[in-house]
C-alpha positions in Angstrom: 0.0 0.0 0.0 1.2 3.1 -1.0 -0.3 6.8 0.0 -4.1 7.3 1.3 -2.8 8.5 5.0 -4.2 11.5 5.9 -3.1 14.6 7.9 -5.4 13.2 10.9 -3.3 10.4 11.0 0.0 11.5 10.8 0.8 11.8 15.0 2.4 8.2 16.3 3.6 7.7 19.8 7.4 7.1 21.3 7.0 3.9 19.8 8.9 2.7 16.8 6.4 1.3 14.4 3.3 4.0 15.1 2.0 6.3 13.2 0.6 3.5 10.5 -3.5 4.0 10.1 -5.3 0.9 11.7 -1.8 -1.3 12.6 -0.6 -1.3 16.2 2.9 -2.4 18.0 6.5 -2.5 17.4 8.8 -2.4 14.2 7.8 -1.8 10.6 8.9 -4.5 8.9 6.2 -5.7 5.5 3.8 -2.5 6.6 3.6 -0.8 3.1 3.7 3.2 3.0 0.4 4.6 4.1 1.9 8.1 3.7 4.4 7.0 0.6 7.5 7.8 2.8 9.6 4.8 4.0 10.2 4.2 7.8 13.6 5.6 9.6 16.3 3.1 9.8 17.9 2.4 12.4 21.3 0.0 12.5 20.9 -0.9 16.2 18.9 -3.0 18.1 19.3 -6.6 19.1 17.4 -9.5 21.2 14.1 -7.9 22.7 15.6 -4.4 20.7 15.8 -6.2 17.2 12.6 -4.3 15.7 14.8 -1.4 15.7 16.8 -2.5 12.8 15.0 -1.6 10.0 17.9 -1.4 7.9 17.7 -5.0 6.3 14.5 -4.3 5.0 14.6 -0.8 3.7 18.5 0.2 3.1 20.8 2.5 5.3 20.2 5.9 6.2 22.0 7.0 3.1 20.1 4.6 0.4 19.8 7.1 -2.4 15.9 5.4 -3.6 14.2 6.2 -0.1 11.7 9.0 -1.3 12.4 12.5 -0.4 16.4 11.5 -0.4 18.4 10.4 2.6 17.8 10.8 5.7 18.7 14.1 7.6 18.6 15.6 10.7 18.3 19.4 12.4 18.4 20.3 15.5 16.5 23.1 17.2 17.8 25.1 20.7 16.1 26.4 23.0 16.8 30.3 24.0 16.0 29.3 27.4 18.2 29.7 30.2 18.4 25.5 30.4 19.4 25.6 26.4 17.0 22.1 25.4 18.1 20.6 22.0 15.7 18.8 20.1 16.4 17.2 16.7 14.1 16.5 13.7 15.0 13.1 11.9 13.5 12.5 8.3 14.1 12.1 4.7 16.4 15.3 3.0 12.8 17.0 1.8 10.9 16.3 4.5 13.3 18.0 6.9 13.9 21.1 4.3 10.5 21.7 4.9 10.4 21.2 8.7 12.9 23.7 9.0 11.0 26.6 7.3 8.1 26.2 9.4 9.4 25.5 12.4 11.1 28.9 12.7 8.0 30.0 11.3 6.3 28.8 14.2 8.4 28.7 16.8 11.6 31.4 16.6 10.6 33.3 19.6 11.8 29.9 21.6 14.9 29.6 19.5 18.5 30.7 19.2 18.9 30.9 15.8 17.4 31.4 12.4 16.1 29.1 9.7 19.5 30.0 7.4 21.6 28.9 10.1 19.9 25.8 10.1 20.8 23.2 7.7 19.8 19.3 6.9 22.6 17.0 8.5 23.2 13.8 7.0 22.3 10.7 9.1 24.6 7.5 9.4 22.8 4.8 10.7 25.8 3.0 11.8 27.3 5.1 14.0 26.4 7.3 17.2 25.3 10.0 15.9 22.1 12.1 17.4 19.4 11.4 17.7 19.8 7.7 18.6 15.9 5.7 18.8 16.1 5.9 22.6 16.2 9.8 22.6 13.1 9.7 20.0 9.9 11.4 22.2 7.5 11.3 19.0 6.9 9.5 15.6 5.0 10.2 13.2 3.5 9.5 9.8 4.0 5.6 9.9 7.4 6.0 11.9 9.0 8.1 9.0 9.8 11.5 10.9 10.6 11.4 14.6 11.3 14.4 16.8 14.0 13.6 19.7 15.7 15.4 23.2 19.1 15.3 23.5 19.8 13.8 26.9 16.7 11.7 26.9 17.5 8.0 27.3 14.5 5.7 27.1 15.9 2.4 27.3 12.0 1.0 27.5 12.5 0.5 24.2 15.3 -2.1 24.6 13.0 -4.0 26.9 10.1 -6.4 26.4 7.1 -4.9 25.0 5.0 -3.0 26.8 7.6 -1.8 29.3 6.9 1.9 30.3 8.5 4.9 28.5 10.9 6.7 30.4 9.2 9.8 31.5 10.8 12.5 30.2 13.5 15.1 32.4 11.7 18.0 34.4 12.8 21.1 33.5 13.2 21.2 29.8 11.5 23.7 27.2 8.0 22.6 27.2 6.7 25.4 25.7 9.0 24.6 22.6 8.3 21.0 22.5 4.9 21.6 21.8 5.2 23.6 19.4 7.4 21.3 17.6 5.2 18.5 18.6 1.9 20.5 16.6 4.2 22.2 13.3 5.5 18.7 13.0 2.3 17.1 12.6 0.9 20.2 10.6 3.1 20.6 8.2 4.7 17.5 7.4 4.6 16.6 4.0 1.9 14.3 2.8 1.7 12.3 -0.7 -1.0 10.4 -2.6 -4.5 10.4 -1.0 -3.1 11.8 1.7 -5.0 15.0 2.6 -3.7 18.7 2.0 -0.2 19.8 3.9 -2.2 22.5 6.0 -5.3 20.6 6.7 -6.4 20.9 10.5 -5.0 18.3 12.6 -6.4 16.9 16.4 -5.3 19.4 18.8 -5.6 17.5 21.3 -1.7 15.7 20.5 0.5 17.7 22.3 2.7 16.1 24.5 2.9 18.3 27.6 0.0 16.7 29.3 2.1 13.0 28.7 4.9 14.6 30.2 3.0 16.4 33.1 1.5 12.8 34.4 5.0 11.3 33.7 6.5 13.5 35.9 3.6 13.7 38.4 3.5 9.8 39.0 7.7 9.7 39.1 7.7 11.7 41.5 5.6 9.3 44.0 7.2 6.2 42.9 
């Protein structure tokens, strides 16, 4: 299956694998492209981890015939005094247009400017950032993640079903959500798939996750 997802079913969860309209759990492996954009690929994961590696199905980070061009990343700072770094991981296009409207969206919580911004190439097979257990968000079918530097879920190396990590007090809230909400707005769509600016849930955002994550850590 290729195309048909639309803009209401673009948001995923922390978990590798969402994001696909109607299909539920872990990995990506013979899913099709609901949105026509192939999944991240990831060159780690192993044992209970092994859904990560999504390499062996649909090439390396840098496999010139994944739609919209390799996969980059970009990372966004906060101008807060606590300086949160988020990253945006995707395909070449996707993330070009990311970084437009982000700092469209969201430049009064950033230090820099969209031209000082650029797409970052992605190797798979190394450490570079993000790594899948700093990923807080997928979306449309597991093809663009947003992540936090610092954040180390390792629920994702566990059985499934193992709680997320709640994520560290403290950081830029305010800018996560409005990553959280330009990501799923204007993240481009292909096929059936609805207009780039149609109206999406607002009820996504992830600050009321992170609020009970915090709230129910902090009793445990």
């Amino acid at each position: 299956m290729e195309g048909g997802g639309t803009r209401a079913q673009v948001f995923g969860t922390q978990t590798f694998g969402s994001g696909y309209p109607g299909i539920s759990g872990r990995g990506v492996a013979n899913r099709g492209f609901p949105f026509y954009f192939w999944p991240l690929s990831f060159g780690v994961g192993t044992g209970t981890g092994a859904y990560l590696r999504s390499d062996t199905e649909y090439g390396h980070a840098d496999n010139t015939s994944r739609p919209g061009g390799v996969m980059t990343s970009a990372s966004f700072q906060s101008n807060s005094t606590n300086g949160t770094v988020f990253r945006v991981l995707a395909d070449t296009t996707t993330t070009q247009y990311l970084i437009t409207d982000i700092f469209a969206n969201c430049s009064g919580s950033l230090v820099s400017s969209a031209g000082a911004t650029m797409p970052i190439a992605y190797n798979d097979n190394a450490t570079d950032l993000p790594q899948p257990e700093q990923i807080v968000q997928y979306y449309r079918a597991s093809s663009v993640a947003l992540s936090l530097d610092g954040y180390n879920n390792i629920a994702i190396f566990l059985a499934d079903g193992a709680p997320d990590i709640p994520l560290p007090s403290g950081i830029d809230t305010t800018l996560l959500d409005c990553l959280n909400q330009t990501i799923g707005l204007a993240t481009p769509l292909i096929g059936g798939a609805t207009s780039q600016w149609a109206a999406i849930p607002n009820n996504m955002g992830l600050l009321s996750l992170m609020l009970l994550g915090w709230f129910l850590a902090a009793f445990v």
